[in-house]
N, C-alpha and C positions, 0 to 999 in steps of 0.2 A: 499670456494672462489667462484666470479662469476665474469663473463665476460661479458662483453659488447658487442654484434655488433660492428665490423669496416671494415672498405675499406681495400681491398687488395692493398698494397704499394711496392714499390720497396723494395729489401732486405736491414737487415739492419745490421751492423756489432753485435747486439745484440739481440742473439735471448727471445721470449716470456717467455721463460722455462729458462733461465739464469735468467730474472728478477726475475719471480716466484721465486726462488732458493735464490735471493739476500733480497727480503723481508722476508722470511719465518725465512732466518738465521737472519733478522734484528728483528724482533718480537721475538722468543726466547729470542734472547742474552741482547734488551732493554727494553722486559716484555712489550709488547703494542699488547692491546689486538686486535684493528684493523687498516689496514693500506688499500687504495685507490690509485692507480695508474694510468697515461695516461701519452704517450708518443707521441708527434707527431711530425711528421718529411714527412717534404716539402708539406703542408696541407691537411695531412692524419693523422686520427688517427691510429697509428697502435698498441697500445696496451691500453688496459682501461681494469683492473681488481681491483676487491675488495678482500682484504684477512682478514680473520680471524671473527671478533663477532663485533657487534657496541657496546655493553657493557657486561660484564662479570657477569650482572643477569640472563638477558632473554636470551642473546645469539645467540641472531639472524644475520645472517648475515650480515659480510659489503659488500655492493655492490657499482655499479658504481653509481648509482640513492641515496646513503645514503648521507644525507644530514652531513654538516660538520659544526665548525664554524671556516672562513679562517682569521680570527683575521686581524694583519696590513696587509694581503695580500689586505683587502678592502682602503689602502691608493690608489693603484693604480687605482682606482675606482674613486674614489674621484679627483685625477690627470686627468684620462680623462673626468670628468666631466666639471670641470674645463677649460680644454682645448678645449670641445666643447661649449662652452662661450667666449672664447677669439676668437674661428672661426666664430660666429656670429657676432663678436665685439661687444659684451655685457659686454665684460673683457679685460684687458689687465693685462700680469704677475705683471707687474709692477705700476699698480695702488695702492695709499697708504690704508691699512685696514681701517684707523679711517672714511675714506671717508664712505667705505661702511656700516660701523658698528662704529657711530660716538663714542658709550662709549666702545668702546677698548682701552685700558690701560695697558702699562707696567710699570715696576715697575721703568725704566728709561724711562723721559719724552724724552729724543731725539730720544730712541729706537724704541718709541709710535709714532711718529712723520714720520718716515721713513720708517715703516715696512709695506712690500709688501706684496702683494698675493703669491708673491712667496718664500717670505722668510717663509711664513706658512709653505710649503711645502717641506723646504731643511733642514732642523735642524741646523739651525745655528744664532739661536736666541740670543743666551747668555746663556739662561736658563740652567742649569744644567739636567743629562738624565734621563728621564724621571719627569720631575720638574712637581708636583702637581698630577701625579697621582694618589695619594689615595684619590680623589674627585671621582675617579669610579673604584677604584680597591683596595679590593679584590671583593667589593660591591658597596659604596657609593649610594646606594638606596635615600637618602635624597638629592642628589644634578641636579641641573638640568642646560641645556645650559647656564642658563642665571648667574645661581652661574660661573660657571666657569671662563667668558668673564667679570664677577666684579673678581673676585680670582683671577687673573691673573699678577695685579699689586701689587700682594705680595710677587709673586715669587723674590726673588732676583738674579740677573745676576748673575754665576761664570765666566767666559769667555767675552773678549771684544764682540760688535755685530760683527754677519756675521767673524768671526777669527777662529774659528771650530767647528766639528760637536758632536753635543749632541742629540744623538735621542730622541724625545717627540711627545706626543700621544695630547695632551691640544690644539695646533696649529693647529691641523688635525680637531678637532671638531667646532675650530672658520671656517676652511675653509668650513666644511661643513653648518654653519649657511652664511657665505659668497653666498654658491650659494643657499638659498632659498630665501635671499634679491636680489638676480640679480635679479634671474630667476619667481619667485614668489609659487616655488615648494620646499617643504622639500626635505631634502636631500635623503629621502629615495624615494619618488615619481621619483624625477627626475631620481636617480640612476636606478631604476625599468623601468619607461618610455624611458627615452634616449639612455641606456644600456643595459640592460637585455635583456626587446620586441626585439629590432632590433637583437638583438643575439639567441635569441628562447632560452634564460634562463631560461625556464618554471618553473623549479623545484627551483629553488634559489629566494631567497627574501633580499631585504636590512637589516633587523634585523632577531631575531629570532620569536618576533610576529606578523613578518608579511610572516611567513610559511604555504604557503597552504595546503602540505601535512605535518604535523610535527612529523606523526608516522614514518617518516623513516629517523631518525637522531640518529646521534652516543649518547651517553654521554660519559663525559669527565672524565679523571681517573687522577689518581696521585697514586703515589707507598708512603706509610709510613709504614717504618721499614720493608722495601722488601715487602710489601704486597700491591698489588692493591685497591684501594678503588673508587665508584665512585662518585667525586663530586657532591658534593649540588648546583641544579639551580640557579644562581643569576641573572635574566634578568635586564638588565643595557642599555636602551634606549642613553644616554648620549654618548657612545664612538663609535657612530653607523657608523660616517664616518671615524675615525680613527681605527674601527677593529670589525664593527659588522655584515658584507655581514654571511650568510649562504649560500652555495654551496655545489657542487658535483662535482668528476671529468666527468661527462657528459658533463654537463653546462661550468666547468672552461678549456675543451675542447676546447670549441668557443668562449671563451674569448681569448686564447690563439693565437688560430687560424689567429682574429681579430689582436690580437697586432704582428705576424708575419708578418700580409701581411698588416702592416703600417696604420692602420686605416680601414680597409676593411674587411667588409664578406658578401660574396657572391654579390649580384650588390648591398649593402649597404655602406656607407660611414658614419663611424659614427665619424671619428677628421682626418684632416688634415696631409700629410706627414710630413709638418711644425711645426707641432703640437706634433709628434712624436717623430721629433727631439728634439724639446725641454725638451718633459720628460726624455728622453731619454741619454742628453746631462749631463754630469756630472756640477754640479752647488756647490758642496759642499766637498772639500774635507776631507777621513775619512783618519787618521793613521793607518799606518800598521808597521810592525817588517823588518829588512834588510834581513831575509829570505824569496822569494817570495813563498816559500811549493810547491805541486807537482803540480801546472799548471804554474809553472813559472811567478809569477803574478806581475806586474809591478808598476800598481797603484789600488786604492779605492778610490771609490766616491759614492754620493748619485745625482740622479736627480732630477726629480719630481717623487716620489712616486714608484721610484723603486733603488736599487742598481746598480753602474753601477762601471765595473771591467775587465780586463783582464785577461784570462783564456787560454794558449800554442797559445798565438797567436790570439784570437780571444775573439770580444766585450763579453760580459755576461750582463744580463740583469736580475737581478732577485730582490726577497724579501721573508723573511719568514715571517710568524707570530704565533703569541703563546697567547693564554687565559688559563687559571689555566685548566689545566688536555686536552688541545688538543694544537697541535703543526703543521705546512703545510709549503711548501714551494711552490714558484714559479720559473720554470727558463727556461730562455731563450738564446737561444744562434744563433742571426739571422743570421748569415753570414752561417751555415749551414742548416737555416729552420727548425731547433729543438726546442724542448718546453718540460717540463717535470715538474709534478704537482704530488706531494706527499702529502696526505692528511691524518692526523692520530688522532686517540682517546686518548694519553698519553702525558705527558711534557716531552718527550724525542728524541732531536732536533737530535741526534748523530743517531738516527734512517733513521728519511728525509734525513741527509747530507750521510751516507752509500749508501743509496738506489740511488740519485742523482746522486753522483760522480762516482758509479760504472757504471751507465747510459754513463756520460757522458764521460766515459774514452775510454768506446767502438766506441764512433764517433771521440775521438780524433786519434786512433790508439796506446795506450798508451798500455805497457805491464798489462795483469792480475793483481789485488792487491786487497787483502781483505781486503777491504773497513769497512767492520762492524769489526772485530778486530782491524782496525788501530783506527776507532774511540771509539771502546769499553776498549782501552788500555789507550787510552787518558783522556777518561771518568774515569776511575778506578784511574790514576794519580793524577787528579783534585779532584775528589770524595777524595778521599783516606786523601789527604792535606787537605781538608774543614772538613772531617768529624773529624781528628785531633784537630784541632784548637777550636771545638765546645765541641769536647769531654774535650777537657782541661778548658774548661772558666766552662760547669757542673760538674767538679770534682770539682772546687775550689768552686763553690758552694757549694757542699755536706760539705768538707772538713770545710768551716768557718760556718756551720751548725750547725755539731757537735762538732766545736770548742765552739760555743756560749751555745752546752748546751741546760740546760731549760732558761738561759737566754733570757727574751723577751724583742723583739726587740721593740721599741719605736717608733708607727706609727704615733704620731700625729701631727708631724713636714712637713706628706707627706703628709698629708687627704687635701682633695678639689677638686675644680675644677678648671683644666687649660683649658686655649684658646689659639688657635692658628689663625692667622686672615683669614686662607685659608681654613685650614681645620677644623674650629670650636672647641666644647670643648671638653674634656675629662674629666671623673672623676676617681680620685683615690679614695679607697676607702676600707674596711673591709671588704671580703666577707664573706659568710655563711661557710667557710671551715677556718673561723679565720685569714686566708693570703690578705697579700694585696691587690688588684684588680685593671685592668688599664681598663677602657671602654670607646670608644668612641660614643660618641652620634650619629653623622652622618651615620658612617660607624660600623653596631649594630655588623660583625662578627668579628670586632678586640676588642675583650674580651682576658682577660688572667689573669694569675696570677704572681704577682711579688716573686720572689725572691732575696735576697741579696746578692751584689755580693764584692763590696767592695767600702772603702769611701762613698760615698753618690751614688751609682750606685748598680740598678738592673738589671735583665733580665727579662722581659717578655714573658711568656710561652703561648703562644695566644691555645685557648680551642681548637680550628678547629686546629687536627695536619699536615692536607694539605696542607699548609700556607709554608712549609720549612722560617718559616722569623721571628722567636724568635728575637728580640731583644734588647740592653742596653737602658735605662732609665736612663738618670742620672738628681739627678735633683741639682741645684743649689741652695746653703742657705746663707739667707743673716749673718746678722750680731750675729743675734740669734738665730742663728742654725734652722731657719727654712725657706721650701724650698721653692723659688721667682718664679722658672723655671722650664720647664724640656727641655732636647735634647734627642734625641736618633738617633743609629744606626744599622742596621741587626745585627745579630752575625755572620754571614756565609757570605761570601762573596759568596756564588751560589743562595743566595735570589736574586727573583726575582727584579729587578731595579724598577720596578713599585712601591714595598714597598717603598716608599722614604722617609721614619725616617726622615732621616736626614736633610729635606726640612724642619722639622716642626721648628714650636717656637714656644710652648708654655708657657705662662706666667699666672700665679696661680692669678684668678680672685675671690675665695671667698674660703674659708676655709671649713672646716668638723666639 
C-alpha cells in the first residue's frame, strides 16, 4: 500500500489504521484486486491511501497518483459545467434542447418539444433505465455522438414525461454536446480548461486518451467462475460526459474539497453558491422501500448530476459509478464537512459501500458494525437467488438437449439478418462449431452462440464470459413458421442494466 502526503487535521472519530483494517478485510472478502482511499474533513485531507496491485499481471502498486476510471462519477462534472454556463448566462436550466441542438428528437413529439437542459440531467425523461445503452456499451465502437442524438427518437417512453426516475446514460451525452454548442469547446476541453486547470487536476484527463501519464492506471477486472480476470480495453470516446473522466484520489481530493466549500478552492471561484444549490437540490424523485435501513433515511432523490438523500439526520450528497470491471464512489456529507472517495479496480460495488459506510458511521457516532459482512451476507443472498434462476433456465437447456437426441434442430426458419432502428443489424446465422450464432454488426463483442431453449426461444451464450449478461432471444414466427422478429432479455436479473435487450426490436430484414 502507499500513502499520500497530508495536512495534519483535527482528530477524527476514525482513526487511519481502522480504515486500513476496513479495506484490507473489504478486498479479501470481495476479491478486488486494488482499492484508493481519501477522506476529507473540514478542508483537510486527512487520509489518501492506495491498497493492493493496479492489476493482477504486473502487480504493481495502487497508489494515490494511480489513475482510475470514475465512470458516472463524471456526470457531476458535466453538472458543473453546465452550471458554470448558466453563471455566465450562456444557459439557463430551463432553456428548450431542440433550441440548442435543433435535430433533437424524441420519440414523443410533445416530449421533443419541451425537454430542458435540465431534464437531461434528472432522469425523468420517460425513457426506460438505461434506454439505448448498447450504442456504447459493452463497446459500440461503430457508433458516434451524432448516431445517438438521431437514435434517440426510437427509444420508446415506458413512463409518462418528468412522472419518475429511470437512470440513463444517452441524455448525459446530448448535455455534453449541449455545452460544446454554447461554449464552442468539446466537452472534454472545457471540462479540462474550466475544471480540472483551476483545480490543479494535473493527473486526470476527461477521457482516457486524453492521459498524459497513462502508465499509471489500474486495469479493470471482473471475476468469471470465482476467478479474476482482466478485461479487454474498449476505448469508447461516445459516453465521455456521461462516464468517461479518469482520476485519482489525489486529484478527486480537490474536486471534492471545491464541492464542500460551495463552489470554491482556494481564492478560485469556479460556480456559484446558487449554482450549487441547484445541483444540489433534489429535482427528481427516486423510490424507496417503508424501511429507511441503518441511517434512518427519509427520502431519495436525484439532482443535477448527483444523488441527493438523507442519512441520521443529515443532507448526503453523493453518486457511484461503474464501467465493466472498475466500480468508485462519491460522497459527501456537507453539514459535517466530510467527503470520502473510494475508487477501485473490480465490479464489486458492496466493496465501496462497506468501506464508505463504516467511514461514515464513525462521524455519525453510531455503534461499531461490520460493514463488509453485512454487505457480504447480502451479496451472497442476492448472488445465491440469481445464480439459481440461471442454473435452472441451463439445466433445462441440457435436459431438452438430450431429449432431442441426434435430432437436428431446423435452423432455416432463424437464418438472416435482423434490424433494429437504434441499434442496427444483427445476423443470425451457422457457425463454424455447427451452432447457431447471434452477431451484432455495430457492437462486434456481442457474439455468442444460441442455444434452444424452448418454443421459439433461445439463449445467448455471448463468447466474452465477462459480460455476466447471457441472454433469451425469442424470436417471433409468422404464419409459416418462420421468424418475422426477434426480442430478448438478460437471463439474470444482476446483468448489468446497460445490457438493455430488452429496448431492442428487431425485425428480420433479409433471409440466409
Amino acid at each position: 500500500m502507499q500513502a499520500a502526503d497530508v495536512k495534519a487535521a483535527s482528530p477524527t472519530t476514525i482513526t487511519s489504521e481502522q480504515i486500513d483494517r476496513v479495506v484490507e478485510s473489504a478486498m479479501k472478502t470481495f476479491n478486488v484486486p486494488g482499492i484508493s482511499v481519501a477522506v476529507i474533513k473540514d478542508d483537510k485531507l486527512i487520509h489518501a491511501k492506495g491498497y493492493g496491485v493496479r492489476d493482477i499481471k504486473s502487480k504493481l502498486p495502487m497508489e494515490t497518483s494511480t489513475l482510475v476510471g470514475i465512470a458516472s462519477n463524471s456526470k457531476a462534472f458535466t453538472a458543473a459545467a453546465l452550471a458554470i454556463l448558466v453563471d455566465e448566462k450562456k444557459l439557463s436550466w430551463n432553456d428548450k434542447v431542440n433550441n440548442i441542438i435543433p435535430e433533437f428528437k424524441l420519440y414523443n413529439p410533445y416530449v421533443t418539444e419541451e425537454f430542458t437542459v435540465l431534464d437531461l440531467m434528472t432522469h425523468r425523461s420517460g425513457m426506460g433505465l438505461g434506454a439505448g445503452d448498447l450504442m456504447f456499451f459493452p463497446d459500440g465502437s461503430d457508433f458516434t455522438i451524432k448516431d445517438v442524438i438521431h437514435n434517440l427518437r426510437y427509444l420508446k417512453q415506458t413512463s409518462s414525461f418528468r412522472s419518475q426516475f429511470d437512470y440513463d446514460n444517452n441524455l448525459y451525452i446530448i448535455a455534453g454536446e449541449v455545452i460544446k454548442r454554447v461554449s464552442g469547446l468539446s466537452w472534454e476541453e472545457y471540462i479540462e480548461q474550466k475544471i480540472m486547470q483551476p483545480l490543479q487536476m494535473n493527473a486526470s484527463a476527461a477521457s482516457i486518451t486524453r492521459l498524459k501519464n497513462a502508465g499509471n492506471k489500474v486495469e479493470p477486472h471482473v471475476a468469471v467462475n470465482g476467478q479474476l480476470q482482466v478485461v479487454p480495453f474498449r476505448p469508447n470516446e461516445v459516453i465521455n460526459a456521461a462516464g468517461g473522466i479518469y482520476s485519482n484520489i489525489d486529484d478527486m481530493s480537490k474536486w471534492v474539497r471545491m464541492q464542500l466549500n460551495k463552489g470554491s478552492y482556494g481564492d478560485k471561484r469556479l460556480f456559484s453558491e446558487q449554482a450549487q444549490h441547484e445541483m444540489w437540490s433534489p429535482h427528481t424523485i427516486i423510490q424507496m422501500g417503508p424501511n429507511g435501513g441503518p441511517y434512518n433515511t427519509h427520502f431519495n432523490s436525484y439532482g443535477i448530476g448527483w444523488g441527493i438523500n438523507d442519512v441520521k439526520g443529515y443532507k448526503q450528497v453523493s453518486h457511484t459509478g461503474g464501467l465493466l470491471g472498475m466500480v468508485t464512489q462519491v460522497t459527501l456529507i456537507p453539514e459535517l464537512k466530510l467527503g470520502i472517495v473510494v475508487l477501485t479496480n473490480q465490479e464489486q460495488g458492496a466493496a465501496f459501500s462497506a468501506i464508505t459506510n463504516t467511514i461514515k458511521d464513525s462521524y455519525f457516532g453510531m455503534p461499531v458494525v461490520d460493514r463488509v459482512k453485512e454487505f457480504a451476507d447480502r451479496q451472497a443472498k442476492r448472488n445465491g437467488e440469481a445464480d439459481k434462476m440461471v442454473a435452472e433456465i441451463w439445466k433445462a437447456i441440457d435436459e431438452q438437449t438430450k431429449a432431442n437426441g441426434k435430432v437436428k434442430l431446423n435452423t432455416a426458419p432463424y437464418l438472416g439478418t435482423y434490424k433494429d432502428n437504434w441499434f442496427g443489424e444483427v445476423s443470425i446465422s451457422v457457425g463454424k462449431n455447427g451452432q447457431m450464432q447471434f452477431a451484432s454488426k455495430r457492437s462486434p463483442a456481442l457474439i455468442g452462440d444460441l442455444s434452444f431453449y424452448k418454443g421459439s426461444t433461445f439463449v445467448v451464450r455471448w463468447h466474452d464470459r465477462t459480460f455476466n449478461a447471457d441472454a433469451f432471444v425469442n424470436f417471433q414466427l409468422d404464419t409459416d413458421g418462420n421468424a418475422s422478429a426477434i426480442s430478448m432479455k438478460a437471463i439474470s436479473p444482476l446483468t448489468d442494466f446497460s445490457f438493455d435487450f430488452h429496448d431492442l426490436d428487431l425485425k428480420r430484414v433479409e433471409k440466409q
